[in-house]
Chimera marker file (.cmm) of the C-alpha trace (Angstrom):
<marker_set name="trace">
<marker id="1" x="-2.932" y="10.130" z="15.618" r="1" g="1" b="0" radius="0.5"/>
<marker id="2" x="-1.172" y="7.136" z="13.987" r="1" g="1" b="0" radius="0.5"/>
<marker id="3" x="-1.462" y="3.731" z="12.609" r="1" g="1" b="0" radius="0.5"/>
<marker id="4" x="-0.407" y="1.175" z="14.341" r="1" g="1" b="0" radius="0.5"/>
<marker id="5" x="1.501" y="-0.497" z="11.886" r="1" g="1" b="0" radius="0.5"/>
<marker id="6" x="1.405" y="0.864" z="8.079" r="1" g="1" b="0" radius="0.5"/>
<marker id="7" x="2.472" y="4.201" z="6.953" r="1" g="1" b="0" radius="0.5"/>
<marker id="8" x="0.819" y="6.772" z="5.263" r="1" g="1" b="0" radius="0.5"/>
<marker id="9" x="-1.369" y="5.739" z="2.565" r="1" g="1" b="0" radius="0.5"/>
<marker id="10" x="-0.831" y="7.479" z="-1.084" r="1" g="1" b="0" radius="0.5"/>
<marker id="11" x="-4.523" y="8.804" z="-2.058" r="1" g="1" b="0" radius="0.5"/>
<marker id="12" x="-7.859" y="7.895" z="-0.923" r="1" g="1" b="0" radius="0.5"/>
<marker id="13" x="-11.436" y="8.285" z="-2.128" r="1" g="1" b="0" radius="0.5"/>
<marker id="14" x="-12.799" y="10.111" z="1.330" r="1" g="1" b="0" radius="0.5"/>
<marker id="15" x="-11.902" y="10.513" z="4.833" r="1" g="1" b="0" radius="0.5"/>
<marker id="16" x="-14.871" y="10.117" z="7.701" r="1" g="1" b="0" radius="0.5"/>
<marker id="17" x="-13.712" y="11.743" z="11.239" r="1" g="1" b="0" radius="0.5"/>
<marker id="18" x="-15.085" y="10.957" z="14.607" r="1" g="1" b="0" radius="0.5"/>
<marker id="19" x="-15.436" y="13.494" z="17.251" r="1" g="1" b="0" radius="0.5"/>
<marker id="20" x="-16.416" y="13.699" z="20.898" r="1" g="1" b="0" radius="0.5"/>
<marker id="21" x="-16.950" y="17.132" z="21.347" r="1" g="1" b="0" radius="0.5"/>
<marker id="22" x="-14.030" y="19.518" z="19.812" r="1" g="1" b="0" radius="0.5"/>
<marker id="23" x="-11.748" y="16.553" z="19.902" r="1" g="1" b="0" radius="0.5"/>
<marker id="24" x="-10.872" y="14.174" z="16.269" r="1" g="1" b="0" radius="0.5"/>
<marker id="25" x="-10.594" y="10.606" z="18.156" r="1" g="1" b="0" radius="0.5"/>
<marker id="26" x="-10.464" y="8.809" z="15.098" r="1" g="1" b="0" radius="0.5"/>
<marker id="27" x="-10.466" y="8.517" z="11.252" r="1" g="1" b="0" radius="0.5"/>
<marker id="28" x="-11.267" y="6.364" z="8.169" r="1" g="1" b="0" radius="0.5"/>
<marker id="29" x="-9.680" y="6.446" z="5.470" r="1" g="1" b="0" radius="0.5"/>
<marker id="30" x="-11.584" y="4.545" z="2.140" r="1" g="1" b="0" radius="0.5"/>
<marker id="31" x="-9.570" y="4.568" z="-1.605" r="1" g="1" b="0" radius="0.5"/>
<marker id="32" x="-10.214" y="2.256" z="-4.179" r="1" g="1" b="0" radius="0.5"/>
<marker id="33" x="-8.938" y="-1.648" z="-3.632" r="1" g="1" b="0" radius="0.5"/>
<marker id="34" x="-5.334" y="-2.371" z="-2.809" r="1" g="1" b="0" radius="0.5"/>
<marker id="35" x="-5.539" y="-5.597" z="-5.154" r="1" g="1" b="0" radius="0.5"/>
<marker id="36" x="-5.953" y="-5.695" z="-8.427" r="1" g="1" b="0" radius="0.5"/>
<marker id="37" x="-8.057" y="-8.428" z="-8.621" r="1" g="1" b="0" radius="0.5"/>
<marker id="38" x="-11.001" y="-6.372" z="-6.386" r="1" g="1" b="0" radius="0.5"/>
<marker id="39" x="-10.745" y="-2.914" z="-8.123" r="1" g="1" b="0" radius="0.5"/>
<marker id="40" x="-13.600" y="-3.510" z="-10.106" r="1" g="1" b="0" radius="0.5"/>
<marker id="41" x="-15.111" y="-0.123" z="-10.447" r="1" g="1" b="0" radius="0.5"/>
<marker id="42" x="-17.856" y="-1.363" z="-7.740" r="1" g="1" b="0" radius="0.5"/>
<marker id="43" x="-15.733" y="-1.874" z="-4.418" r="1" g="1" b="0" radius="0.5"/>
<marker id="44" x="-13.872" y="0.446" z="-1.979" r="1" g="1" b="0" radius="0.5"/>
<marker id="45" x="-10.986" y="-0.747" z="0.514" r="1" g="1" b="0" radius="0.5"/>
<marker id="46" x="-10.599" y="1.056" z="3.971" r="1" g="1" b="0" radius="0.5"/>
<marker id="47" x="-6.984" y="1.358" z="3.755" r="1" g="1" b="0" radius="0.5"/>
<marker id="48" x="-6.575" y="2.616" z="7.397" r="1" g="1" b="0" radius="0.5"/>
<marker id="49" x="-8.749" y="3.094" z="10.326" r="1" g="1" b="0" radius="0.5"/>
<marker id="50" x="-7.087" y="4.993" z="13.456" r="1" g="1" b="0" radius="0.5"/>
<marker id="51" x="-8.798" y="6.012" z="16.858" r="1" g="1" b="0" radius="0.5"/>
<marker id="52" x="-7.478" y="7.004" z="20.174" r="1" g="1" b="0" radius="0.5"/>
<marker id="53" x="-7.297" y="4.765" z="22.747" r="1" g="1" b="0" radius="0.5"/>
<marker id="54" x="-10.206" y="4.385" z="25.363" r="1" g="1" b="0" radius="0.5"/>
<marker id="55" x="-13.366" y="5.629" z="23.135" r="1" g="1" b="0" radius="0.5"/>
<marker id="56" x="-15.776" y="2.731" z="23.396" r="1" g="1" b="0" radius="0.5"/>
<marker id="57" x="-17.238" y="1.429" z="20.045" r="1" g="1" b="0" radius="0.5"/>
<marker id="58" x="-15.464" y="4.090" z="17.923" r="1" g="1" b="0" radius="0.5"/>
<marker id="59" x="-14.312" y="2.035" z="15.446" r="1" g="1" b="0" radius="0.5"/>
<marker id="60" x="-17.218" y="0.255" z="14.802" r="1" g="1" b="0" radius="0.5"/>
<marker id="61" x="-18.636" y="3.466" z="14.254" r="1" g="1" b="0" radius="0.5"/>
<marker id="62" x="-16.139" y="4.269" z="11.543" r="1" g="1" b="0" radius="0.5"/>
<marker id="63" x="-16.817" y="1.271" z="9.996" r="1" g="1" b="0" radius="0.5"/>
<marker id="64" x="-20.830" y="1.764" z="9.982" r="1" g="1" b="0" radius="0.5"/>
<marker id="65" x="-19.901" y="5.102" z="8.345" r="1" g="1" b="0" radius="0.5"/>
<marker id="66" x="-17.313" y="4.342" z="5.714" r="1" g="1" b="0" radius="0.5"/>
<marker id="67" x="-20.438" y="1.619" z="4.228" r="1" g="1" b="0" radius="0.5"/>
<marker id="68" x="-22.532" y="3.868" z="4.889" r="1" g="1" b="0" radius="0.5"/>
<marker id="69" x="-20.687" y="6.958" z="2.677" r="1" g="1" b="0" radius="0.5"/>
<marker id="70" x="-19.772" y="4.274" z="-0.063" r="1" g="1" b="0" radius="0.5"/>
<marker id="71" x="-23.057" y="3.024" z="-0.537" r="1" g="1" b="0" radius="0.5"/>
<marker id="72" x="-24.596" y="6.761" z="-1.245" r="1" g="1" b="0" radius="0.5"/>
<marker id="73" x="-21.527" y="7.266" z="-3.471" r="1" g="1" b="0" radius="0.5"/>
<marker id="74" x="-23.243" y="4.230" z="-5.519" r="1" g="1" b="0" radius="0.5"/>
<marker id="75" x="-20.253" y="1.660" z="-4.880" r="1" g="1" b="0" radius="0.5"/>
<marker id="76" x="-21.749" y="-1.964" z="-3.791" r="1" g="1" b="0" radius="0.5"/>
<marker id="77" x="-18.720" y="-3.453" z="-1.704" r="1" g="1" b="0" radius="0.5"/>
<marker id="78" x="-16.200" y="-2.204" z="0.961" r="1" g="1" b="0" radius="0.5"/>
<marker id="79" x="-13.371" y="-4.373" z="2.312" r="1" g="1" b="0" radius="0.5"/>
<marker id="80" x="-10.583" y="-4.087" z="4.544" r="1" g="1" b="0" radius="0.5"/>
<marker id="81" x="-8.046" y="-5.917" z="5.869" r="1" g="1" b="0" radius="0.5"/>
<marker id="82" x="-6.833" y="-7.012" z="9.620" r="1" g="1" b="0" radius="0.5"/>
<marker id="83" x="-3.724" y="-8.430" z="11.097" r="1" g="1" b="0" radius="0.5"/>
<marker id="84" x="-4.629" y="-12.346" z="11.755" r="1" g="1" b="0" radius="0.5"/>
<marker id="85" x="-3.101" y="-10.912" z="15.289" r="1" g="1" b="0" radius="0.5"/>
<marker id="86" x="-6.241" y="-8.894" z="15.782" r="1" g="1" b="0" radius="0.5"/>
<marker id="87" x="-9.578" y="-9.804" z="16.639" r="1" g="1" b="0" radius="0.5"/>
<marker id="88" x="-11.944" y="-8.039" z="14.336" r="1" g="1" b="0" radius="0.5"/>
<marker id="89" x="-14.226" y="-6.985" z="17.098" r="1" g="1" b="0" radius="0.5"/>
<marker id="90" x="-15.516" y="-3.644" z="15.810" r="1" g="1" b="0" radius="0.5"/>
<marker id="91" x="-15.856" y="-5.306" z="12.156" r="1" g="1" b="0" radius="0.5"/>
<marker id="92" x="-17.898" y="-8.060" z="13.593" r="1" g="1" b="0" radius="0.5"/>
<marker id="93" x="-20.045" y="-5.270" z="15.590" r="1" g="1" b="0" radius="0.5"/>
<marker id="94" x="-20.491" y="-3.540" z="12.604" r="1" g="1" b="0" radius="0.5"/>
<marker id="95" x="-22.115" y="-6.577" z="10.853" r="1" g="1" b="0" radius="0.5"/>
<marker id="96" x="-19.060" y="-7.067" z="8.438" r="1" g="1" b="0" radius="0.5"/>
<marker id="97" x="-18.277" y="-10.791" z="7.703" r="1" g="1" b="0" radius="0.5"/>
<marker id="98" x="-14.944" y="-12.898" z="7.423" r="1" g="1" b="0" radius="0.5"/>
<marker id="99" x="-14.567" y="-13.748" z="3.332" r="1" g="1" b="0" radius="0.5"/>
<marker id="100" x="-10.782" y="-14.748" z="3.148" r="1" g="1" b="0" radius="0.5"/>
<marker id="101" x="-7.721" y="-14.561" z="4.185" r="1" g="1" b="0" radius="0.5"/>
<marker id="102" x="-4.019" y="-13.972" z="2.556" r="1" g="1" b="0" radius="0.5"/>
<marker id="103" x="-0.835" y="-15.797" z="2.884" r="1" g="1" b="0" radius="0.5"/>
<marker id="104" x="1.679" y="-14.146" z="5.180" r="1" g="1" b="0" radius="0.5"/>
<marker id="105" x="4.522" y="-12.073" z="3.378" r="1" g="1" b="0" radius="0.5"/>
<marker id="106" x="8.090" y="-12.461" z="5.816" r="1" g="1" b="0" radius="0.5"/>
<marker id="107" x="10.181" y="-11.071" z="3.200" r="1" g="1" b="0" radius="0.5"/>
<marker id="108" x="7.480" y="-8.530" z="1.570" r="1" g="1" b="0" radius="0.5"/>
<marker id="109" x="6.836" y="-8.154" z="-1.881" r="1" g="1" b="0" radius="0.5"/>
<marker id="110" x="10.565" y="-8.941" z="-2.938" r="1" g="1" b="0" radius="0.5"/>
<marker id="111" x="11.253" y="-11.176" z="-5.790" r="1" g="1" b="0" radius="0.5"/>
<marker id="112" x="14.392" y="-11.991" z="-7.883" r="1" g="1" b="0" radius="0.5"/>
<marker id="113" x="12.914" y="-10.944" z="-10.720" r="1" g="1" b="0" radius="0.5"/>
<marker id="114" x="11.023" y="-7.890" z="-9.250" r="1" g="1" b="0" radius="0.5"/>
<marker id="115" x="13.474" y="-6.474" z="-6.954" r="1" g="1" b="0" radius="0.5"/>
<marker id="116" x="11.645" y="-4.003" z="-3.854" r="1" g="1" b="0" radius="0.5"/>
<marker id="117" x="12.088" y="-2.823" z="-1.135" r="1" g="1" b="0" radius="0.5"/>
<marker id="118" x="10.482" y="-3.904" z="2.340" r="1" g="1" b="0" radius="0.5"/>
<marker id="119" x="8.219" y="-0.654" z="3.485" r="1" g="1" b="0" radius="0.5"/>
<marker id="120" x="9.432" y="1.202" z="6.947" r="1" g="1" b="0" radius="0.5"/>
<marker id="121" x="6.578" y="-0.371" z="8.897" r="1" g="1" b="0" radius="0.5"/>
<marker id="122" x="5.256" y="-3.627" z="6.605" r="1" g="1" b="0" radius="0.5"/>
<marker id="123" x="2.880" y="-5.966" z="8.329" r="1" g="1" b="0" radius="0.5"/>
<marker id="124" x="4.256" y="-9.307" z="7.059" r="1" g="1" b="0" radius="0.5"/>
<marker id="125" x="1.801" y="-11.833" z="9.314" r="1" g="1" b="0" radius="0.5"/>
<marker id="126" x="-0.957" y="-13.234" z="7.404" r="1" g="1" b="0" radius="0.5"/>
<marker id="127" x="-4.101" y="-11.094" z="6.984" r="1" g="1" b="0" radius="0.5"/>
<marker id="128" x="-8.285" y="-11.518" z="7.691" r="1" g="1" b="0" radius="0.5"/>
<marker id="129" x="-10.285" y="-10.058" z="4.567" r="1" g="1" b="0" radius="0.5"/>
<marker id="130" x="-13.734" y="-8.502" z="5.443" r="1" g="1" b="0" radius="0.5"/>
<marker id="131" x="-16.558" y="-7.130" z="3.610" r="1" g="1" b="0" radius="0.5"/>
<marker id="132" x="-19.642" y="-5.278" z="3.879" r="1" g="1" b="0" radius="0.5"/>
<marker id="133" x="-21.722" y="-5.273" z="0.719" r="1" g="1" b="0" radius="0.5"/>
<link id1="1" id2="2" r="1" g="1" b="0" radius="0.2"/>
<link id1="2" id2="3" r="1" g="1" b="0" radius="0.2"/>
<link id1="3" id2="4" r="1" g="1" b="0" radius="0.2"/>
<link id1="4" id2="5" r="1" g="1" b="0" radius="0.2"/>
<link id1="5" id2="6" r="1" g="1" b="0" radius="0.2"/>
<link id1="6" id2="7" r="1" g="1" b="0" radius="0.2"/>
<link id1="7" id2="8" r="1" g="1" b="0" radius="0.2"/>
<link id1="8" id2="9" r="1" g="1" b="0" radius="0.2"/>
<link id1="9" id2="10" r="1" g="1" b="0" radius="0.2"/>
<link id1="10" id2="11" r="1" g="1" b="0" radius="0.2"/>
<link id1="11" id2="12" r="1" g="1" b="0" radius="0.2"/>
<link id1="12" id2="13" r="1" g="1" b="0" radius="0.2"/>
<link id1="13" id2="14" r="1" g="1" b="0" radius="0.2"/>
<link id1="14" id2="15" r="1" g="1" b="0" radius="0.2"/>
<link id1="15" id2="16" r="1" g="1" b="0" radius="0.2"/>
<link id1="16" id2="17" r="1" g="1" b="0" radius="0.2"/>
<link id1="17" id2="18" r="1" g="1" b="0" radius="0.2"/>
<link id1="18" id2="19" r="1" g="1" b="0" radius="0.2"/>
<link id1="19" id2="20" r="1" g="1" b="0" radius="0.2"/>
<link id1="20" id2="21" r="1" g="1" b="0" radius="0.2"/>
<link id1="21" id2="22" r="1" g="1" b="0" radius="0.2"/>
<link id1="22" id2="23" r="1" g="1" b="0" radius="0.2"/>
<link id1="23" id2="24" r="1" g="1" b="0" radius="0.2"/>
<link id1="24" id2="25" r="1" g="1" b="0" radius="0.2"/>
<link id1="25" id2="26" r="1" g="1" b="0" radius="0.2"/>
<link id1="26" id2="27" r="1" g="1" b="0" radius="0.2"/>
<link id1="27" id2="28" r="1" g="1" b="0" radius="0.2"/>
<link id1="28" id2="29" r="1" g="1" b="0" radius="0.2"/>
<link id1="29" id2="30" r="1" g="1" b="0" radius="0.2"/>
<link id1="30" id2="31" r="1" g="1" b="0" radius="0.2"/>
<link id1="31" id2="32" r="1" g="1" b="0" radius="0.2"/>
<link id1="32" id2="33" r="1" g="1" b="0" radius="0.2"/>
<link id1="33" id2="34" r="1" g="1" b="0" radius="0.2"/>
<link id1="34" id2="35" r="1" g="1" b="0" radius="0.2"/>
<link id1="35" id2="36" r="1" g="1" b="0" radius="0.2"/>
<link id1="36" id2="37" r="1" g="1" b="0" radius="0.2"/>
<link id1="37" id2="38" r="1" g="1" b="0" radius="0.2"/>
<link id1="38" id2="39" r="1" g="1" b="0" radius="0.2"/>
<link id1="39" id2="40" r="1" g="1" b="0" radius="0.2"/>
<link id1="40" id2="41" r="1" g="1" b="0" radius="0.2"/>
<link id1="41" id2="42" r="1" g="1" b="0" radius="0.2"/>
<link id1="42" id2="43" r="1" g="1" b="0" radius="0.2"/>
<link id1="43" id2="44" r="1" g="1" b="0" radius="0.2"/>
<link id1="44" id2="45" r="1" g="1" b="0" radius="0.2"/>
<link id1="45" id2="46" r="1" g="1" b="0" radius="0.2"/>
<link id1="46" id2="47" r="1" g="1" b="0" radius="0.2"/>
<link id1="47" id2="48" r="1" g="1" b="0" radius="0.2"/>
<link id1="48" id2="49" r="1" g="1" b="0" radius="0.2"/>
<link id1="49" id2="50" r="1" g="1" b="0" radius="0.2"/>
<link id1="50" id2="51" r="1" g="1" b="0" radius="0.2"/>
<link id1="51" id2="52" r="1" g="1" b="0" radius="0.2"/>
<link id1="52" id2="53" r="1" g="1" b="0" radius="0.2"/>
<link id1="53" id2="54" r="1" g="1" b="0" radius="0.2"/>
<link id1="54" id2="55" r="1" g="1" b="0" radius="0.2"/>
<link id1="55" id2="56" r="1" g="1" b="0" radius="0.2"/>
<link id1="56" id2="57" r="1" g="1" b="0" radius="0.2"/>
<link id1="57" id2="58" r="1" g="1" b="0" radius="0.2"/>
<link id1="58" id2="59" r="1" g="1" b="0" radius="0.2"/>
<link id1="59" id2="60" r="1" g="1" b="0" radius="0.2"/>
<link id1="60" id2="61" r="1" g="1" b="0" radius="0.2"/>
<link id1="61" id2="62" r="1" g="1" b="0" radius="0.2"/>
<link id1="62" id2="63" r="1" g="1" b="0" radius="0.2"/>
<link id1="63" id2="64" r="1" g="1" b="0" radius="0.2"/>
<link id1="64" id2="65" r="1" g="1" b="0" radius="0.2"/>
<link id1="65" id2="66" r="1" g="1" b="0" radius="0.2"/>
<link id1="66" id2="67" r="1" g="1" b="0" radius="0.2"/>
<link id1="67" id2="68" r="1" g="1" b="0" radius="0.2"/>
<link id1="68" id2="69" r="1" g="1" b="0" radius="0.2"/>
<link id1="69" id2="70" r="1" g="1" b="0" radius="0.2"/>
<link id1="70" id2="71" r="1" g="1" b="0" radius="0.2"/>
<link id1="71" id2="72" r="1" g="1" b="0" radius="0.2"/>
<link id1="72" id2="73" r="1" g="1" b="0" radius="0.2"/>
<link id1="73" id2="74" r="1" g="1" b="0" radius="0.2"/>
<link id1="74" id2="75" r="1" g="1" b="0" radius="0.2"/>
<link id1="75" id2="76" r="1" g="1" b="0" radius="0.2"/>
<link id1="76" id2="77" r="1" g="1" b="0" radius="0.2"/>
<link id1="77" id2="78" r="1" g="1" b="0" radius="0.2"/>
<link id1="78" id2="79" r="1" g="1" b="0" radius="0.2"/>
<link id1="79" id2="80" r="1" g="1" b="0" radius="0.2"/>
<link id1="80" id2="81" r="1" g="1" b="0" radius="0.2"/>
<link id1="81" id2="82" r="1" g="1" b="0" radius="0.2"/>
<link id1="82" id2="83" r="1" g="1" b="0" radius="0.2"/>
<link id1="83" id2="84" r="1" g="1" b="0" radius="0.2"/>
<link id1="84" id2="85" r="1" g="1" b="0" radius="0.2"/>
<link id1="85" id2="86" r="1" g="1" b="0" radius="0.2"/>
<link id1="86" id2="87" r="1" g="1" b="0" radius="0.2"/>
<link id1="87" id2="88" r="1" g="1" b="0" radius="0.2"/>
<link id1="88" id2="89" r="1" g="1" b="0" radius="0.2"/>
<link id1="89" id2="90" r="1" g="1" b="0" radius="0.2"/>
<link id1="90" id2="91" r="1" g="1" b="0" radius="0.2"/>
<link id1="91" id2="92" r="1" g="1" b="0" radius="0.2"/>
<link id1="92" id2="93" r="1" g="1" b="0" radius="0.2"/>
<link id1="93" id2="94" r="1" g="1" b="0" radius="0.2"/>
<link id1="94" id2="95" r="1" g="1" b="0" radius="0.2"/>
<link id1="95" id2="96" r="1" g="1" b="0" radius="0.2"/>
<link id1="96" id2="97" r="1" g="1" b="0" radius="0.2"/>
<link id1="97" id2="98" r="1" g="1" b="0" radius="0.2"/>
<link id1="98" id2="99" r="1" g="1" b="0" radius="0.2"/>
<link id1="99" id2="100" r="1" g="1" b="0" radius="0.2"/>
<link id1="100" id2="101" r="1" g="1" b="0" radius="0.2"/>
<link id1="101" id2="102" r="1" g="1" b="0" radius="0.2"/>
<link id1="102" id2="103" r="1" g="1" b="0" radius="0.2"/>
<link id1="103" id2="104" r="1" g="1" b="0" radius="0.2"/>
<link id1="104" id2="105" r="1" g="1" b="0" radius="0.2"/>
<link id1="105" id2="106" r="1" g="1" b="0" radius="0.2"/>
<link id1="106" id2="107" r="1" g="1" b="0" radius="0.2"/>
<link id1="107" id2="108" r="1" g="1" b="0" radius="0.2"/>
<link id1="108" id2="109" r="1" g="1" b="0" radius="0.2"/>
<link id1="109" id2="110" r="1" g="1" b="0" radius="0.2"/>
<link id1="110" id2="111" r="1" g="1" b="0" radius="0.2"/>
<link id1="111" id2="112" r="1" g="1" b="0" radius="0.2"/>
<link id1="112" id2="113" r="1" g="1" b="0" radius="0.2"/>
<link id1="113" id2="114" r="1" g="1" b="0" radius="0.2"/>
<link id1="114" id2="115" r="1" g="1" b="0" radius="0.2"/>
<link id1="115" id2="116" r="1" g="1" b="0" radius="0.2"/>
<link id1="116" id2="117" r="1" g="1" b="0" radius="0.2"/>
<link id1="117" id2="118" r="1" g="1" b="0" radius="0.2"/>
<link id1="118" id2="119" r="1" g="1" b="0" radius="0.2"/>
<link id1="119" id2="120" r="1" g="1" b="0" radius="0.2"/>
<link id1="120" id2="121" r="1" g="1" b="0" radius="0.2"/>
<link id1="121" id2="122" r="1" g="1" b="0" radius="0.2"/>
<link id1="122" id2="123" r="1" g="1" b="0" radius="0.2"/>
<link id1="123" id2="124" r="1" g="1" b="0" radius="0.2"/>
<link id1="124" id2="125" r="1" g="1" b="0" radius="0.2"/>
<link id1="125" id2="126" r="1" g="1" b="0" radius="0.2"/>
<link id1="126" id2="127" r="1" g="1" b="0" radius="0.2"/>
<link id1="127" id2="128" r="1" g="1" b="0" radius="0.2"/>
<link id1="128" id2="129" r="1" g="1" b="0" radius="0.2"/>
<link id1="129" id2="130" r="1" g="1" b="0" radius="0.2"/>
<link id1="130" id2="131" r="1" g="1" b="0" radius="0.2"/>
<link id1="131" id2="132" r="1" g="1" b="0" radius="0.2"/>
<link id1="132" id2="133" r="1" g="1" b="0" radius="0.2"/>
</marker_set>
């Protein structure tokens, strides 16, 4: 199972599986916020979200769950973060609502004075924000 378009994510706060029977169709996977700015001690991010192809309302599922999981872990807000490309469908199923969105990013995080480099697979289109609290 892989993301569609990130890679691996460094460290994470919990994972949630799905199964249908013996088979894992898909995972969560929740950490602490991305930004700065939201890493307030209170809020979780789901940093990636990957199911197999085909298994009606799994991700929505996922989604319930990860809230679900944070909320008995005492944290007040998740958020997570979709391609502008991609509908949200499972988010809006899920009763998560639209609160931003963020500038698109062609040439990454690159600056003169802050030299990096692009990641293998780096969404640069701009991005939906959603949260659940």
């Amino acid at each position: 199972m892989h993301h569609r378009h990130n890679v691996a994510p460094i460290g994470d706060k919990f994972r949630i599986g799905l199964a249908c029977g013996d088979e894992l169709i898909g995972v969560a996977v929740v950490g602490r916020p991305i930004a700065r700015h939201n890493d307030d001690g209170m809020t979780l991010e789901v940093i990636r979200l990957c199911v197999l192809e085909g298994y009606k309302d799994a991700c929505s599922k996922l989604y319930a769950a990860a809230w679900r999981a944070s909320k008995n872990l005492g944290f007040h807000r998740l958020i997570t973060y979709t391609l502008k490309s991609e509908p949200g469908t499972s988010l809006k199923a899920a009763g998560w609502k639209v609160i931003g969105e963020t500038q698109a990013r062609p040439k990454g995080w690159d600056t003169p004075s802050r030299r990096r480099k692009m990641a293998e697979r780096y969404p640069t289109e701009q991005k939906t924000i959603w949260e659940m609290c």
